[in-house]
C-alpha positions in Angstrom: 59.2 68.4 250.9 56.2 67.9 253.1 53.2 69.9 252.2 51.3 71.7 255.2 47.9 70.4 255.1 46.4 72.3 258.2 42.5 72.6 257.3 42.4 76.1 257.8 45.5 76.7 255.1 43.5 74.7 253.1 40.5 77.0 253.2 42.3 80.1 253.0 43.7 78.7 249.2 40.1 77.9 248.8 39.0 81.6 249.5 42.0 83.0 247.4 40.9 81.0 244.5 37.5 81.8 244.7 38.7 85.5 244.7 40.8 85.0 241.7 38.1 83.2 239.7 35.1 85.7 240.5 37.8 88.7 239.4 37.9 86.9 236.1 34.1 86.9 235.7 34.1 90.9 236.8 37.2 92.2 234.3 35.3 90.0 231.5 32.2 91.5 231.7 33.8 95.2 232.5 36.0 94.9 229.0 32.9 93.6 227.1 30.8 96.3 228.5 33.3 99.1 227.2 33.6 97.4 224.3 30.1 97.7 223.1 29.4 101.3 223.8 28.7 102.7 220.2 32.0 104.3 218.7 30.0 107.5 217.4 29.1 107.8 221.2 32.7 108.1 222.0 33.2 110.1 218.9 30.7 113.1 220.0 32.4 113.1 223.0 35.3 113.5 221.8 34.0 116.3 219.5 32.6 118.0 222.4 36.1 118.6 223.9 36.3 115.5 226.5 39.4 113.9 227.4 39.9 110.1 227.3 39.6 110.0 230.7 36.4 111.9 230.8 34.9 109.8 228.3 35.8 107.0 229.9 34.1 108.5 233.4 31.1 109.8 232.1 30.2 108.5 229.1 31.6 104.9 228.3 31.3 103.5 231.9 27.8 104.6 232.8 26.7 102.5 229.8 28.7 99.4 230.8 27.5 99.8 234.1 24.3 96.5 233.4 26.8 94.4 231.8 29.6 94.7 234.7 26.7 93.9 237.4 25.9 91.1 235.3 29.6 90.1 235.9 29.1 90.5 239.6 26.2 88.7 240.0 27.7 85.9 237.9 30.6 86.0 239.8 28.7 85.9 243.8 27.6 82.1 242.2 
């Protein structure tokens, strides 16, 4: 089997790599950043009649949001 070693194929798998490595960096960051909101945060919520997707909207993401961005930025390197 003979591989296809055009230069631009070559870059394209480059790019697609890069895309998959810098998604890493980004989901990381996003499930740390959800993971360190404060449970009695997400437990007044709760009390106060939210749904999980609610408290996931306006409450859990909002206060992930700097340690996502981090992921960006980390991942734009």
């Amino acid at each position: 089997m003979r591989l296809n070693c055009h230069p631009e194929t070559l870059r394209d798998l480059t790019v697609g790599n890069r895309c998959r490595y810098s998604a890493l960096s980004v989901l990381r960051n996003t499930m740390v950043g959800l993971r360190q909101v404060d449970a009695s945060v997400i437990e007044s919520a709760r009390g106060m009649g939210m749904t999980k997707t609610a408290v996931l909207t306006r409450i859990e993401l909002p206060l992930a949001v700097l340690i996502i961005m981090a992921g960006l930025r980390t991942s734009r390197r």
